[in-house]
N, C-alpha and C positions, 0 to 999 in steps of 0.2 A: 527541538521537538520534545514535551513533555511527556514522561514515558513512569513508568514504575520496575522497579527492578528486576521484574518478573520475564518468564521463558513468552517471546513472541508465539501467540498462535493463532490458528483459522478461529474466526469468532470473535476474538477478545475488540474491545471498543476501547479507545483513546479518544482524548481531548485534544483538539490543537488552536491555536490560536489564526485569522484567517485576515489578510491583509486590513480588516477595519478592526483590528484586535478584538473582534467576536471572536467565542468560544465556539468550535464544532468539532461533532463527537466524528469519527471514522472508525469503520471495521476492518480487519483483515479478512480481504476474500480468500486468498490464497497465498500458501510460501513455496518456493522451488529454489533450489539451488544450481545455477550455471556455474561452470568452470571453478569448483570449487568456493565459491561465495552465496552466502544466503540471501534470498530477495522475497520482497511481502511486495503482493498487490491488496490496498487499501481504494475504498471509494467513503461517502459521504452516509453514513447513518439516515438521513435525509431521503436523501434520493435510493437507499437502498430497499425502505419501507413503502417508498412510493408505488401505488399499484398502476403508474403508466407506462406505456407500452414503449417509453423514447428509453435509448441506450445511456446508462449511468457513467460517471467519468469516473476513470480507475488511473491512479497513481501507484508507481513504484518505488520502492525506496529499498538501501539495500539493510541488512541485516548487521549492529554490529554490537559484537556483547551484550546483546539483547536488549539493543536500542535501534531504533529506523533513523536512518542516515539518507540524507539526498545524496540521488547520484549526481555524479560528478560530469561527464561528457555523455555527449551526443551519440557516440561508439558505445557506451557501457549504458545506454537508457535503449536506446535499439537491439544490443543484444537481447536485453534481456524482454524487453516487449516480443520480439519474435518468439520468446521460449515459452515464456506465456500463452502466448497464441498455439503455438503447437500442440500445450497443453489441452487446451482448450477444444479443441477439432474431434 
């Protein structure tokens, strides 16, 4: 994932490239750290400007050296989904 050297934060937009290697921008909604590790929920630039009422898809990715990294398992994308969620309530 193409990234800039800079400190992750709430706000900031990146470029990613998307399975037809089109360019799409993403935000960081939110960063929280579980069990000692830093995690960004990002969604779609796109869908975040959109003013309808359907629910945006938000991806997590964890935090590292101030780069977003895919998680790895099913156990560590759950964790942290539920923490998110918690947040969020």
């Amino acid at each position: 994932m193409e990234q800039n050297q800079e400190k992750i934060e709430v706000g900031q937009i990146f470029t990613v490239l998307d399975e037809n290697d089109q360019e799409q921008e993403m935000e960081v909604l939110g960063l929280l750290t579980v069990e000692e590790t830093d995690y960004a929920a990002v969604g779609f630039v796109e869908d975040i400007q959109s003013e309808s009422d359907e629910d945006i898809d938000v991806f997590f990715f964890r935090v590292d050296d101030e780069e977003l990294s895919f998680i790895d398992t099913d156990e560590e994308f759950e964790k942290v989904s539920s923490a998110f969620s918690e947040v969020e309530q």
